[in-house]
C-alpha positions in Angstrom: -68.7 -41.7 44.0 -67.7 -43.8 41.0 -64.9 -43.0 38.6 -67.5 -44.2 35.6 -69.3 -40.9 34.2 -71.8 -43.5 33.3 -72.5 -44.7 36.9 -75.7 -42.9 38.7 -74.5 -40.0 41.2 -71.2 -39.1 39.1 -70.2 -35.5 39.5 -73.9 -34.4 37.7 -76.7 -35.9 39.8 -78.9 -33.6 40.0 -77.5 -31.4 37.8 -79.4 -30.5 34.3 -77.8 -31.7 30.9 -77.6 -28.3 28.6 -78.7 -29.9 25.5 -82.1 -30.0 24.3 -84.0 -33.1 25.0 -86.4 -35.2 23.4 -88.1 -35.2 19.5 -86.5 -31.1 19.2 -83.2 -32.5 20.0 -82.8 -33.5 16.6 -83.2 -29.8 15.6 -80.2 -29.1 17.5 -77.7 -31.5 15.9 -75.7 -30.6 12.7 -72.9 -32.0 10.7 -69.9 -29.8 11.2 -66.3 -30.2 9.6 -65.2 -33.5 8.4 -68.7 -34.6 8.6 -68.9 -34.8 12.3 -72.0 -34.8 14.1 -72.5 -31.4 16.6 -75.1 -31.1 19.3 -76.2 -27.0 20.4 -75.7 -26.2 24.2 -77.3 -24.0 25.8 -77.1 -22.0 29.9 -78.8 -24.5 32.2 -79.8 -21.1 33.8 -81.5 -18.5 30.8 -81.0 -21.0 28.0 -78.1 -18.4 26.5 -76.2 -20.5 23.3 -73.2 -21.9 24.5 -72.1 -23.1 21.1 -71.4 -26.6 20.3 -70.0 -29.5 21.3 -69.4 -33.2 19.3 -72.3 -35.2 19.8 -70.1 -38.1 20.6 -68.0 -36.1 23.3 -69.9 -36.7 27.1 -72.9 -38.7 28.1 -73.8 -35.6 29.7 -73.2 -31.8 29.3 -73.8 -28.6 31.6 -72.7 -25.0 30.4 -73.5 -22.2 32.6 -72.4 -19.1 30.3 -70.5 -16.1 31.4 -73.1 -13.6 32.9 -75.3 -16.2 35.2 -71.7 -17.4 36.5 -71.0 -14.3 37.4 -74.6 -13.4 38.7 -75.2 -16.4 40.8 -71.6 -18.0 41.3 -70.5 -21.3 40.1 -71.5 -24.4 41.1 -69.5 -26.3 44.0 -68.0 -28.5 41.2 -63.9 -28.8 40.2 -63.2 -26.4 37.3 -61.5 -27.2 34.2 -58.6 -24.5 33.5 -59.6 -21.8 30.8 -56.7 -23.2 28.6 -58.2 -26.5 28.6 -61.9 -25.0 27.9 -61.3 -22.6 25.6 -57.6 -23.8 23.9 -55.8 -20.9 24.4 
């Protein structure tokens, strides 16, 4: 596997991007503080908001909220710290 989030088969292959895709994505996408552009996630699993991100933050995004974590398990993947997630 490649360091280069850009390079196929890094860390997401095969897994879905949680922001809406195609001509609706634009629907999705506000100007937030500071006039910064924000893109709407949503649960790769029921579709659940999962609030915002900046649109200019990662190539690729998955959010998998709270219950369907907890309903299905998380995905063999590394996980971030809550601190570094959430700021706390």
């Amino acid at each position: 596997m490649s360091g280069d989030p850009e390079a196929p088969g890094f860390l997401w292959e095969g897994i879905p991007d949680s922001r809406v895709k195609g001509p609706l994505r634009s629907r999705t996408t506000f100007t937030g503080p500071g006039g910064k552009l924000f893109e709407r996630v949503y649960c790769a699993n029921c579709g659940g908001d999962g609030g915002a991100i900046l649109a200019s933050w990662s190539p690729h995004v998955f959010y998998l909220c709270d219950p369907c974590a907890q309903t299905h398990g998380n995905l063999p993947l590394p996980q971030l710290p809550d601190e570094l997630v959430r700021g706390l």
